[in-house]
N, C-alpha and C positions, 0 to 999 in steps of 0.2 A: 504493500500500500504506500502510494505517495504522501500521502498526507499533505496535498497541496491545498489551499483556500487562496481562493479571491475574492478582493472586498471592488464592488462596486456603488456606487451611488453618483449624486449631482454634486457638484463642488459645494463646499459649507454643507456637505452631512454629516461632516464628523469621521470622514473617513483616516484620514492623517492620526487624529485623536486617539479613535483604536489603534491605527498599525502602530504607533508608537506605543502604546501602550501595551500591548499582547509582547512585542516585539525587545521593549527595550535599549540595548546598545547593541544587539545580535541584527544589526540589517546591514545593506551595503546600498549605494545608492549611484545608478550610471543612466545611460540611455536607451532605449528600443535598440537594437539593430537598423541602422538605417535612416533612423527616427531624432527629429530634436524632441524627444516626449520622452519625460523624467518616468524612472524606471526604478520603484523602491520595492522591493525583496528584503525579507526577514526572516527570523525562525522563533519558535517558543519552544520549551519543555512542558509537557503537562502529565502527571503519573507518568515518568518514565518513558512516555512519545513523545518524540517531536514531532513536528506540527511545521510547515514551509507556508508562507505568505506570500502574494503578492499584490500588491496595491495600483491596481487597475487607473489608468488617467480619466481623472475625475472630466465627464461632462452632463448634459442635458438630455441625451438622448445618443439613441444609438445606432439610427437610422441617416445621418447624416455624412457628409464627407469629409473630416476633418481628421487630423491625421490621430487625432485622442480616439475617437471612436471604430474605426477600424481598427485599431490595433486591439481597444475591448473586444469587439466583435471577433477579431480573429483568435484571440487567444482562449475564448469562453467555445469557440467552434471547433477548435484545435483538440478539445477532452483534457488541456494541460491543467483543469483545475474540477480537482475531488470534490471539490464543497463551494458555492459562489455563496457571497455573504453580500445580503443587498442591504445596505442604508436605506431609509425613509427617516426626513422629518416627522415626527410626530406632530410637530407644532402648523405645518403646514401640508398634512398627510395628502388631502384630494392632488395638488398637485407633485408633489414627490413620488406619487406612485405612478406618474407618467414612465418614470425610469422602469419600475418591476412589467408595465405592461409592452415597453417595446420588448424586453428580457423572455417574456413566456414565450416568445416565439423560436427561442434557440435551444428550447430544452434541453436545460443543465439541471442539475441537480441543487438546492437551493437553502437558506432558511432568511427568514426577512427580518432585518433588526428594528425596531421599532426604536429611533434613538430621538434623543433630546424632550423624554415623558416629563421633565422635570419644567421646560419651559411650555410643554402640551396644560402640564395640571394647573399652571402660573393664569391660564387663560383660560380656565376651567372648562377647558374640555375632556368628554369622558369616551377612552377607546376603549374597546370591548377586543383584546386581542385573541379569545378564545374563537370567536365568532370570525375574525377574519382569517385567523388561520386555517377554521373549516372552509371558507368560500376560498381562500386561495389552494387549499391541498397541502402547504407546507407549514414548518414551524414557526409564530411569530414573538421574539422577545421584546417585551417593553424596556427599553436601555436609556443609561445616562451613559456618555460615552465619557464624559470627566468624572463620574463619582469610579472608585477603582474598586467599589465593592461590588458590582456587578459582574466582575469578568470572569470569577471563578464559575459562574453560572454560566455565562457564555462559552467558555472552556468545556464545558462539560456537553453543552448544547451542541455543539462543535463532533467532538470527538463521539456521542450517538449519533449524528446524521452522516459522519463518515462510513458507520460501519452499517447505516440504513439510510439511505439516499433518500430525499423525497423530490418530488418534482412538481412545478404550479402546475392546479389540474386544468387550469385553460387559457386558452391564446386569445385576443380580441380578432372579430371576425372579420372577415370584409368581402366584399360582393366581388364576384369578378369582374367586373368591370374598373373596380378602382385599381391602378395601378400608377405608379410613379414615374413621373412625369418630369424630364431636365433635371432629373439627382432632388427633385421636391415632391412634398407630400402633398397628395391632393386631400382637400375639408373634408373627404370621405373616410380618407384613411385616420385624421386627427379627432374626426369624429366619433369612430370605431374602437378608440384607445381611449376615451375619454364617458362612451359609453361602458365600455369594460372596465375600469376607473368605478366609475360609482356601481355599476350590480359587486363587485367585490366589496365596495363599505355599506352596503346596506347592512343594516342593524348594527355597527359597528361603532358611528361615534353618534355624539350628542353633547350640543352643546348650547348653553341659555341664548335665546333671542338680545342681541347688542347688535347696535349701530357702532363701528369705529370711529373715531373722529381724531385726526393729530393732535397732540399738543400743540400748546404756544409755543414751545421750546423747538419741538420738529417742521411747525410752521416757518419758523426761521430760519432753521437750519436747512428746510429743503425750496428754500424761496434761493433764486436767481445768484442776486449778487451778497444781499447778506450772510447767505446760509455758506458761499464760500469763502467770505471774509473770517466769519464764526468758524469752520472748518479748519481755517490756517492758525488761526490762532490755539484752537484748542491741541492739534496735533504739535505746535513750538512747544505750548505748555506742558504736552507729552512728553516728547522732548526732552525737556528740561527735567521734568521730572528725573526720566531715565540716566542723566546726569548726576542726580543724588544720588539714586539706586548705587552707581556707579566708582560713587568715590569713596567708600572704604577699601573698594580692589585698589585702589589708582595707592590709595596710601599705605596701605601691602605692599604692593609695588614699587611705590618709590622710594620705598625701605630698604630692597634689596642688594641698590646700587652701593650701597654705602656701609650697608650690615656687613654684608657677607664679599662682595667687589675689594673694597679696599682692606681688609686683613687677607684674602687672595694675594692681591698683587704684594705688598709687604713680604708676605711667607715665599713667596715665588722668586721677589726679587734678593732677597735675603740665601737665597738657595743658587742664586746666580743665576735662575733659569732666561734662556733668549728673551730678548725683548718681546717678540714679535705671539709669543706664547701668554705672557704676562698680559701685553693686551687683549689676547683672545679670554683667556681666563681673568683676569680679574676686570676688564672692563665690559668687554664684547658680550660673553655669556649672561651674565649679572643682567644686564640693559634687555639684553632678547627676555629676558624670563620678567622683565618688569614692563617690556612692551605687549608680552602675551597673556599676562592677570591683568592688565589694565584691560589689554581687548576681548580676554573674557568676561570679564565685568559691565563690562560697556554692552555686551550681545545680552547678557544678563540684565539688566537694566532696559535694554529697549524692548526683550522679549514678555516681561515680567510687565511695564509699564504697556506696550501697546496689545499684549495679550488681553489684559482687561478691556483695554476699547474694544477688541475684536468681538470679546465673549456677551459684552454688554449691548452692543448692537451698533455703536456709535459708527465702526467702522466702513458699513456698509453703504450707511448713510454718504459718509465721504464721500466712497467710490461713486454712487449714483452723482453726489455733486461736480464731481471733475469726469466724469467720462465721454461726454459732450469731442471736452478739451483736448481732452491725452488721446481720443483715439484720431486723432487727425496727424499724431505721432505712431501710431499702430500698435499704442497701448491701452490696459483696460483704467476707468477709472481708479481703481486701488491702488495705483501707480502715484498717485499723489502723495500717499504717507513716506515710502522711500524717495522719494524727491525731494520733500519736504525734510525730512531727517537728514537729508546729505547737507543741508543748508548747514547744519551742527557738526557732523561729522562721514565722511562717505562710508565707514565700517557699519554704522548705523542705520545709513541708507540702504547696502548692498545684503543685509541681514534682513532688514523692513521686505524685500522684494520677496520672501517664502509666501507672505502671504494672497500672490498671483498662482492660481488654479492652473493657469498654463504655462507650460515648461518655457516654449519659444517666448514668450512678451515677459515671461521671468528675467529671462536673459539680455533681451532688450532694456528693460527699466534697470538693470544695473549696468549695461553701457552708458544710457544716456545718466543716472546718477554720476557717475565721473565728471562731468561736465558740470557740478555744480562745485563750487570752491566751498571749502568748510569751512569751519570755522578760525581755524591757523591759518588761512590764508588770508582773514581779513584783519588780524591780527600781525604781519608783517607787512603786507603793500602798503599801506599807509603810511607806517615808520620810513620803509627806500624810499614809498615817491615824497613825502616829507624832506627828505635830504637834498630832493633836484628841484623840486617846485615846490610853486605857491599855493595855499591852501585852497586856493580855487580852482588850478589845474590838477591838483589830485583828487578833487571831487569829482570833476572829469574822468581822469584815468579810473576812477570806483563805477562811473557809470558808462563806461565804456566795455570795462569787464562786464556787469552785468548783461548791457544790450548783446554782448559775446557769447554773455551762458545760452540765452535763447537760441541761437545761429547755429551756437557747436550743438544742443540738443537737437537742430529741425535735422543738423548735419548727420549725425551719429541715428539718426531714425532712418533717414533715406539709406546710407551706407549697410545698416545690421539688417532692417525690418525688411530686404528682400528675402533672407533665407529664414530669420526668428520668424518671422511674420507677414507674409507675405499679403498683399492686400485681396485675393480671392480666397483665401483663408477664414480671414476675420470676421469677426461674429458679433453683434452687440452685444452688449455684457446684459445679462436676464437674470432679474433676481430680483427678490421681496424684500424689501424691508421689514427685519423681524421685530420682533416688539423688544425692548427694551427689558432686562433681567439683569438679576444678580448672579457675577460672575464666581467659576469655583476656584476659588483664591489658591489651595492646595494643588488641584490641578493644574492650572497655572506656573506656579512656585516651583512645580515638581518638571515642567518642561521646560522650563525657564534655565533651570539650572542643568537636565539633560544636554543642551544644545550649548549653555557656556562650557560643560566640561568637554564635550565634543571638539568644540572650536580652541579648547586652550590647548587641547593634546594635536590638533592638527598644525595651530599656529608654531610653536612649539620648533617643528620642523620646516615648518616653509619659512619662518623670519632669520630660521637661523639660519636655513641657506642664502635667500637673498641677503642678510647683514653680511656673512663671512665676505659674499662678492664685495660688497662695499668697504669692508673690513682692507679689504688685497687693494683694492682702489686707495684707499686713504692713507694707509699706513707706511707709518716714517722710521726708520732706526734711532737717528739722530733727532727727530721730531722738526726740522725741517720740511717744509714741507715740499721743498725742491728736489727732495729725494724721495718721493710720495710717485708711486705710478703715475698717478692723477693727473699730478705735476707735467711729467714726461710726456704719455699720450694728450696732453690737453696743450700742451705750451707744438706737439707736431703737428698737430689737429687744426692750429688755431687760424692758418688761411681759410682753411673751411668753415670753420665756426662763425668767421667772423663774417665771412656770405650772411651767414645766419642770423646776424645782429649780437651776437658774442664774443667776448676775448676768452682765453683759458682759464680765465680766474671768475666772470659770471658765468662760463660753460661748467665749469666745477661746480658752482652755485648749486647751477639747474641739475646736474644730476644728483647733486646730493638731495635736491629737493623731492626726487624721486623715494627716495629711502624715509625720509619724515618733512613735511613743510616745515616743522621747526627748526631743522636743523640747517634752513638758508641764513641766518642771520647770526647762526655760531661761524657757520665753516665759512662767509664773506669775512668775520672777525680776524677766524683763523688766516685768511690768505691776506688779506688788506692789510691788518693790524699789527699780523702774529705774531697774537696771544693764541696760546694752547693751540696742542696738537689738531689734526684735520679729524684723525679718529675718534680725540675727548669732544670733540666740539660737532659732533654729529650725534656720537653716543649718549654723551651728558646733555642734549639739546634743551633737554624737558626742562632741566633745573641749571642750566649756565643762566647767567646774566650777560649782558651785551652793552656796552658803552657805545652806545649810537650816537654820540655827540662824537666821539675819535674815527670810529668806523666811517662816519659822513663825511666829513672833513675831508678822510683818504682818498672815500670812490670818488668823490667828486670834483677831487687833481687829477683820476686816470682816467674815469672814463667818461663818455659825453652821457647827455641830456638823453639823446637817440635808443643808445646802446641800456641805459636805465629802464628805459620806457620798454623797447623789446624784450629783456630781459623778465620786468616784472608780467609782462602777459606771457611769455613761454612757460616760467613756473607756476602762474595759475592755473592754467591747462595742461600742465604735464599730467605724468600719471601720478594719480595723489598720495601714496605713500605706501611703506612694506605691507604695514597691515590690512588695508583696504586691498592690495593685490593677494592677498591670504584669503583675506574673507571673501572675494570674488569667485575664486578657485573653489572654495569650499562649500559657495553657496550654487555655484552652478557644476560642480564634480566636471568643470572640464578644463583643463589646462592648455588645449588647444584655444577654446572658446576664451580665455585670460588671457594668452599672451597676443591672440590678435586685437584685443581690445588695447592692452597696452601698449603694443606696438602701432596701432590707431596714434592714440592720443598723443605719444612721445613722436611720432611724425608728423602729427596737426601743429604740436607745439612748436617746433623748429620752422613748419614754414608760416606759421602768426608772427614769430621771432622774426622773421626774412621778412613778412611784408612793413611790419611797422615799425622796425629799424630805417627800411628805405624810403618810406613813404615820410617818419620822422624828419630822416635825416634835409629833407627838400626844407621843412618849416623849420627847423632848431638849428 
């Protein structure tokens, strides 16, 4: 016996919820064959069996052409699953059982979960599920897919319909004459399904005669332009939130450097050990492990904080408000809250984007998230262009970037969204607005923290490979930094650089900008000023201080007004830093799909650098 299960339902049934749940840290996470359509497989133990998973790409139906539902289709047609496990809303059963009644026509073998009873009873509706599991022929459980005292019940449900199959006892009919027509369903056939729909809930639910009416509150918020004024706001304040969450990791973290880094290097260099060692160990290592609890902290934090909006309803509200917007980019509404979080930080943003149902416009919204500068970004262009201009030409340059973030997003839409998302593809986003509930905080709490420890053991390894490169880039024997690779390939580099609108010393800039934004206004210190090494002054970024009254003074004997201005837009649009290229990889498991994004942005950069250096250079 295989022991296969797959879970099927509509996107927001709760399907992720379970496989994580049954599943825990035992899944692996890739793509179709062939497919950009995320592909999660798991396994459980239960008395001594295991149990294989596969978590089917959530759509609307099953009858359509999209690359999510033929691959349902094929693999439920294929026999590769023992057991199919269908989600239904509870809370909005007439239409969620659209999904179970394209299903009976593939006869598979079945049980139907009845999930989310806990927001069903909130609206006091009564399902009778003894009654629908006789009209449908199979088992039906009433589920909360966050309470976790359920599953042992489900488990058991599970492993008797493996060893007794049951099957829906019937398909909805249709006349011969209805048949589909241009890959579309003719009113006959949706008619048919919709009939089969309600004789399966007769006698099933009941619920007291009420008129819905919005609130004031939802009035607002799904009016025009307030409701996306109120939208922005309340997701910053998220945000922000997730930010507190965040800073007891960050001061773990920035304990590190200094606890355990400098009695290293002491012991190390007391032992005589090579320079180039001493740096790796007592600076290099210490910094990756305080840039990898802060960034698991921060995934923690934005999980934890925007999970509650998700569970509470607030979030869908969003989406419905910007999807108008986004899909004119060839994304869905939801696309707004990681947009909006890259504004704070892009690790934040590129994490915010799980919460898109489709794998290809997943992948889309964290290309075009890049394209929004964080928060460190606005936190140094002001200081450089401060040092070359007057307070009213850098409000300029601030809105100049800005009108840039739109250009590089419409950019980064046309360039990805032929293959993510192709525009015969694309579907309106369809969905209810659910009612407003109390979220399950523990449940929450308990993914929240899954997905940080996930992300700290992945980052872990990919920061420390991209640092070590930076490490080889930076590092000095004598702490000159003339003797610095950097130095060498950047000072043979530098006729081509300087096409570019950089010398060797803002082209070092900009690729350190690569590794952390904060680390542009140590390692300019480092080369202009030098003070401290290139390596402490990239590593220690977080906690150096910076004498920008000396540091000004310098660049603004070497280099021009031109070369300033270029410069500060090549490192706003560069790629935004290690850990946002960690989280990229991790949150789309594809390393192909990373490095063409990065290699995008680090090639938009240089030639923005080229055009408005030369374009400068005519007016300055």
């Amino acid at each position: 016996m295989k022991n296969r299960i797959a879970l099927l339902g509509q996107p927001n049934s709760g399907k992720s919820t379970v496989f994580n749940a049954l599943t825990g840290s035992r899944q692996h996470v890739g793509n179709w064959p062939g497919k950009t359509v995320e592909k999660n497989e798991g396994n459980y133990t239960w008395k001594d069996t295991k149990y294989y998973i596969t978590d089917l790409p959530g759509s609307y139906g099953l009858s359509g052409n999209s690359d999510e539902e033929k691959i349902t289709v094929d693999f439920i047609k294929s026999g590769q699953a023992d057991l199919v496990l269908i989600l239904v809303d509870a809370s909005q059963i007439e239409r969620s059982m659209f999904m179970a009644a394209e299903f009976a026509a593939l006869k598979a073998p079945a049980v139907l979960l009845l999930n989310m009873m806990d927001i069903a009873s909130q609206q006091k509706k009564e399902i009778n599920a003894k009654v629908l599991s006789e009209n449908l022929g199979i088992p039906v459980l009433p589920f909360t897919a966050a309470d976790s005292k359920n599953y042992d019940t489900l488990k058991d449900l599970i492993s008797e319909n493996l060893k007794n199959p049951k099957y829906l006892a019937s398909a909805p009919k249709l006349n011969s004459d209805e048949k589909i027509l241009n890959n579309k369903e003719v009113l006959g056939e949706s008619e048919a399904k919709y009939a089969w729909i309600e004789k399966q809930l007769e006698g099933v639910t009941k619920k007291a005669e009420s008129t819905y009416k919005l609130s004031k509150f939802d009035r607002i918020l799904t009016s025009r332009v307030k409701g996306k004024l109120l939208t922005i706001g309340i997701v910053l304040l998220a945000f922000m939130a997730a930010m507190l969450v965040m800073m007891p990791f960050m001061a773990i973290g920035s304990a590190i450097p200094g606890t355990i880094g400098k009695p290293i290097t002491k012991g190390l260099e007391k032992m005589n050990v090579h320079p180039w060692l001493v740096s790796i160990f007592g600076l290099m290592l210490p910094n990756v492990l305080y840039f990898s609890i802060s960034m698991a902290g921060f995934v923690f934090g934005v999980n934890f904080v925007f999970g509650i909006l998700e569970e509470n309803g607030f979030l869908a509200r969003a989406a419905y408000q910007f999807d108008g917007l986004l899909s004119k980019l060839g994304l869905q509404g939801k696309a707004v809250c990681p947009i909006l979080m890259g504004c704070g930080c892009t690790i934040g943003g590129a994490c915010g984007s799980r919460v898109i149902d489709n794998y290809g416009q997943r992948l889309l919204t964290m290309a075009v998230v890049w394209a929004v500068p964080c928060a460190s970004i606005w936190s140094i262009i002001p200081v450089i262009s401060g040092m070359f201009f007057p307070a009213w030409a850098t409000f300029l340059v601030v809105l100049g970037i800005i009108v840039y973030v739109v250009l590089m997003m419409i950019i980064i839409s046309k360039v990805f969204s032929k293959k993510l998302a192709p525009k015969e593809k694309r579907t309106g986003m369809i969905m209810e607005l659910p009612p407003y509930h109390k979220p399950h905080m523990k449940h929450i709490l308990k993914e929240a923290a899954i997905k940080a420890l996930d992300i700290l053991k992945r980052a872990l390894a990919t920061v420390t490979i991209v640092s070590l490169v930076f490490w080889v880039l930076l590092f000095s024997k004598s702490g000159d930094i003339s003797d610095s690779l950097l130095y060498n390939v950047g000072t043979a580099i530098e006729p081509v650089t300087k096409f570019f609108g950089m010398g060797w010393r803002t082209f070092a800039a900009f690729l350190s900008s690569a590794f952390a934004k904060e680390a542009v206004l140590g390692t300019l210190n480092s080369i202009f000023v030098g003070q401290d090494s290139l390596v402490t002054a990239a590593f220690n970024s977080k906690t150096m201080a910076t004498d920008t009254a000396a540091l000004g003074d310098t660049m603004t004997a070497v280099i021009s007004k031109a070369e300033a201005l270029a410069f500060m837009f090549a490192v706003t649009f560069n790629i935004p830093c290690v850990m946002a290229l960690s989280t990229t990889y991790k949150e789309s498991h594809s390393l192909k799909f990373t490095a063409k994004v990065a290699a995008f942005y680090f090639g938009c950069a240089l030639l923005l650098s080229c055009i408005v250096y030369h374009i400068a250079n005519i007016f300055m």
